[in-house]
C-alpha positions in Angstrom: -30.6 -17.2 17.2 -27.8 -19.0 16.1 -25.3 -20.9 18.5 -25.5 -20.0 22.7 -27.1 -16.4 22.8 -24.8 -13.4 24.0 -25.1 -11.6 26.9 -25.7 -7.8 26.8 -22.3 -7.6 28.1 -20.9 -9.7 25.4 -22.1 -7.5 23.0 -20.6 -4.7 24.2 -17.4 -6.8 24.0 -17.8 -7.1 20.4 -18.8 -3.3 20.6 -15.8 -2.3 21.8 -13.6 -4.7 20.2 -15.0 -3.7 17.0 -13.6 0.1 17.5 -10.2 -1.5 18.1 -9.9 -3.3 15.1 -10.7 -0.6 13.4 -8.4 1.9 14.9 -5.5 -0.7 14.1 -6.9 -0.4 10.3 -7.1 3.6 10.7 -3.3 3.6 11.7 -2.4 0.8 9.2 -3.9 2.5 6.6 -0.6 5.3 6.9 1.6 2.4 7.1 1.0 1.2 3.3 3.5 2.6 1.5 5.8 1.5 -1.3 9.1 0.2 0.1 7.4 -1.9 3.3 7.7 -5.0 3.7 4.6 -7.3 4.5 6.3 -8.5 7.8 6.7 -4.8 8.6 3.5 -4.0 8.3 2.3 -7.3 10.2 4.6 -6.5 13.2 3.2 -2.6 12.9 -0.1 -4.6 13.6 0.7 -7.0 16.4 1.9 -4.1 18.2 -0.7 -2.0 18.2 -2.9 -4.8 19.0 -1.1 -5.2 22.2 -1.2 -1.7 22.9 -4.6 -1.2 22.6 -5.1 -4.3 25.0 -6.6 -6.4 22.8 -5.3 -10.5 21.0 -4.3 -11.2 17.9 -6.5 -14.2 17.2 -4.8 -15.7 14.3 -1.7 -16.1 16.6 -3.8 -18.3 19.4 -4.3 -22.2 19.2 -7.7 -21.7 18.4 -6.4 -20.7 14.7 -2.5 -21.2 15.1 -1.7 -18.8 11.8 1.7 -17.7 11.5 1.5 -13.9 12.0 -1.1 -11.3 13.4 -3.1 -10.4 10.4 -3.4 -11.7 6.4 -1.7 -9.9 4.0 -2.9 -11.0 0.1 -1.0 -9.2 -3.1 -2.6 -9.4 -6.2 -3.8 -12.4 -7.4 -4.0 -13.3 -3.4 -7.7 -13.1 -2.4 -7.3 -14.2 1.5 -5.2 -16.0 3.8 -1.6 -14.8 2.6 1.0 -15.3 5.2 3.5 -12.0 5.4 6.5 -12.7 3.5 9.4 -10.3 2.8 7.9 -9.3 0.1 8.5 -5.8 -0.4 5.1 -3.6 -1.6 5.5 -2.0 -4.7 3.4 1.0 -6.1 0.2 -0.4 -7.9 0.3 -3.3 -6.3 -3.3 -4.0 -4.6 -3.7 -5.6 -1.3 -6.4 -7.0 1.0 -5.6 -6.9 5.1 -8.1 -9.4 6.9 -7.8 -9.3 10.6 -9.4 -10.8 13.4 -8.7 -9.5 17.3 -10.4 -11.0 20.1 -11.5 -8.3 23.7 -12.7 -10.1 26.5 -13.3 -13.3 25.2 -14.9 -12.4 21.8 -14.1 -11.9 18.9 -14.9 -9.6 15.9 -13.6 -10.0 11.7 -12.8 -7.2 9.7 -11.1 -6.7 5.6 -10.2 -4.2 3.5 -8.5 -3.8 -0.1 -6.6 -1.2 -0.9 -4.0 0.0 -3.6 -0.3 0.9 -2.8 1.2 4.0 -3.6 -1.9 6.5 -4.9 -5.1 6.5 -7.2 -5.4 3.0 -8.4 -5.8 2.5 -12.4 -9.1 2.2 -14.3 -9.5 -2.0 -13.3 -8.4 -1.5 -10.2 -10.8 0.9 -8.5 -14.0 -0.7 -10.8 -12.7 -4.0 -8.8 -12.3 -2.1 -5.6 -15.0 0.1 -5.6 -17.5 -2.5 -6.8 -16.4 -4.9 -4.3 -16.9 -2.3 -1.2 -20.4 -1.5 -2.6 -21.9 -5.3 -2.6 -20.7 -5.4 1.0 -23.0 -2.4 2.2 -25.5 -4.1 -0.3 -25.4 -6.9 1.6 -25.4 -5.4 5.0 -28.5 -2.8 3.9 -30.2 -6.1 2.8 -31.0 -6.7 7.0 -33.8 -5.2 7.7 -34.2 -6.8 10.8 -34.7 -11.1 11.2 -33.1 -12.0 7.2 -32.0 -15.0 5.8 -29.0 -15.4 4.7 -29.9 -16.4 1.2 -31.1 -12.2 1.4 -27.5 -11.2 2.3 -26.3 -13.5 -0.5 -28.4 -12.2 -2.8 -27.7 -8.4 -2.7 -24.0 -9.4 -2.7 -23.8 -11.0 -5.9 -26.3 -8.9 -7.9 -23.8 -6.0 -7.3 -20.5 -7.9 -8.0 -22.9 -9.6 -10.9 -23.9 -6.2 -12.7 -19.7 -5.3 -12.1 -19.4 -8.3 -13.9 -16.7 -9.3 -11.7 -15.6 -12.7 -10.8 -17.8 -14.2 -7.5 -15.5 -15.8 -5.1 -18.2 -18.8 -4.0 -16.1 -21.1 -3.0 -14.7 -18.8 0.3 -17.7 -17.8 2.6 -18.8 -15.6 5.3 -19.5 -16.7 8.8 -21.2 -16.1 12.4 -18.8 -14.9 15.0 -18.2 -13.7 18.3 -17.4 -16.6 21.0 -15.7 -18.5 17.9 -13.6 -16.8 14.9 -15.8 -19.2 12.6 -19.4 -20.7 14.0 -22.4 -21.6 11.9 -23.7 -20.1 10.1 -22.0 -19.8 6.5 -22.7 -16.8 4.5 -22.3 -17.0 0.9 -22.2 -14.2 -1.2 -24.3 -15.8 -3.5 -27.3 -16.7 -2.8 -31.5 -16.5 -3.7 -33.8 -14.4 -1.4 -36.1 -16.0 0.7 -33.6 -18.9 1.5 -31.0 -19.8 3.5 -30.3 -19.7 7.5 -32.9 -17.5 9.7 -31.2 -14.7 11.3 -32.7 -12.9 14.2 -31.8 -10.0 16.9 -28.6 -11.2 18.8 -26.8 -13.2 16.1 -23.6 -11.3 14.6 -22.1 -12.3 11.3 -19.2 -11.6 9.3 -19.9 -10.1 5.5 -17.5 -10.8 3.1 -17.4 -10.1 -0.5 -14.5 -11.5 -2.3 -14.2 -10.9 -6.1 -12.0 -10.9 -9.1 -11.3 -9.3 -12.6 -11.3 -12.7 -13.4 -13.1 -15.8 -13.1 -14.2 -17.7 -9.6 -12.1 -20.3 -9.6 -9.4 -20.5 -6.6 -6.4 -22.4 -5.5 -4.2 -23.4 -2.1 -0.5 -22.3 -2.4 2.5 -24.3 -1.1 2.0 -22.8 2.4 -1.2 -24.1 2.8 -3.0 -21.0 3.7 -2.6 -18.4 0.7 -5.5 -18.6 -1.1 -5.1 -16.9 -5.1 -7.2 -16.7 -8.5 -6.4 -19.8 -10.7 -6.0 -17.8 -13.6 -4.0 -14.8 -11.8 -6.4 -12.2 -11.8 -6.4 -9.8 -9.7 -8.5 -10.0 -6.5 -10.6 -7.9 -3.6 -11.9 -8.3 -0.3 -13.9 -6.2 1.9 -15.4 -7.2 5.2 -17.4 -5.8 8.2 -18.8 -8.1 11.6 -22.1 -6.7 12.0 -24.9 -7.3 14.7 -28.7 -8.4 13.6 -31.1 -5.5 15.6 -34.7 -5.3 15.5 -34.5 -3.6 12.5 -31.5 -3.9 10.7 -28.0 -4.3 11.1 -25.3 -2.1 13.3 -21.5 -2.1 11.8 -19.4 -3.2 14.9 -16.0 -3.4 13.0 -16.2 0.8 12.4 -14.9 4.0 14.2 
């Protein structure tokens, strides 16, 4: 068990918080569209936050970001503060958002490209991505290490041969946005933190058509490829059982 244990009711907290944040990605999902702005879409999302009773967690002290959820173009693999920029079709985007429902909190990405079918790099970088982060999460059989999570991870984005974002981890979650422990998509099976019934953990797979080094912009959150490739994230908070792993950050 890592961190205080949760309480059945707790749980169900992250349960139900999990359907929210993804009901705010069903409805954005509509929303990208060439001709929006990020900051549209990021009010669109601080809204419908608020209307479906829930916090926007980058917005609290605890994290003090300046806007509801990240918005990363591009070369942008996480972090990217909503700017006027306005989307353009082609352009591929990753939306990572955090909420928090009575008291806890649940972690939730997803890349997508604007305006249609993306091109031939674009959906191999897409698609593969996606697929190490159900790799990952079918790699829970129950109590895993994380080194087992890690593992699966990278041998997908590995055989993609896609950049492996290893500087930029994943994370336990629930009372805290980010508690112990970190969750690399890297890793070798058999090692790593213990993981057992009760502990929930976000999953998330960053990679590039590029290589896997990063950089800090100006702003001193956006996070982009050093050598401008293009990037993808995909991310679920999911819930160690007895015998695997339930998705709490799905409809």
């Amino acid at each position: 068990m890592i961190g205080p244990q949760k309480t059945p009711e707790e749980i169900q907290a992250m349960r139900d918080g999990g359907k929210i944040l993804a009901t705010v990605f069903d409805g954005l999902k509509k929303q990208i569209v060439p001709g929006v702005s990020e900051k549209e879409l990021d009010a669109w999302v601080d809204k419908e936050i608020m209307r479906l009773g829930a916090i926007a967690t980058y917005k609290t002290p605890e994290v003090e970001f300046p806007a509801a959820i990240c918005i990363s173009t591009n070369e942008q693999i996480v972090h990217g503060i909503p700017t006027d920029y306005i989307l353009q079709k082609g352009d591929i985007v990753s939306f990572d958002l955090v909420i928090t429902y009575k008291g806890m909190k649940t972690d939730s990405a997803f890349t997508t490209v604007v305006g249609g079918e993306p091109n031939g790099a674009q959906k191999h970088l897409i698609n593969a991505t996606e697929r190490s982060l159900y790799a990952g999460i079918d790699a829970i059989k129950g109590p895993v290490r994380t080194g087992d999570i890690g593992a699966a991870v990278e041998k997908v984005l590995k055989e993609a041969k896609l950049g492996v974002i290893r500087e930029l981890v994943g994370h336990g979650v629930g009372h805290e946005m980010h508690q112990a422990p970190e969750v690399p998509n890297y890793g070798k099976k058999g090692t790593g933190t213990f993981l057992t019934p009760g502990d929930t953990i976000a999953i998330e797979p960053m990679a590039t058509l590029g290589g896997e080094r990063i950089k800090q912009e100006d702003d001193g959150w956006t996070i982009s490829t050093r050598d401008g490739s293009l990037a993808a994230h995909f991310e679920h908070t999911v819930l160690i059982t007895e015998d695997g792993a339930e998705i709490l950050t799905q409809l």
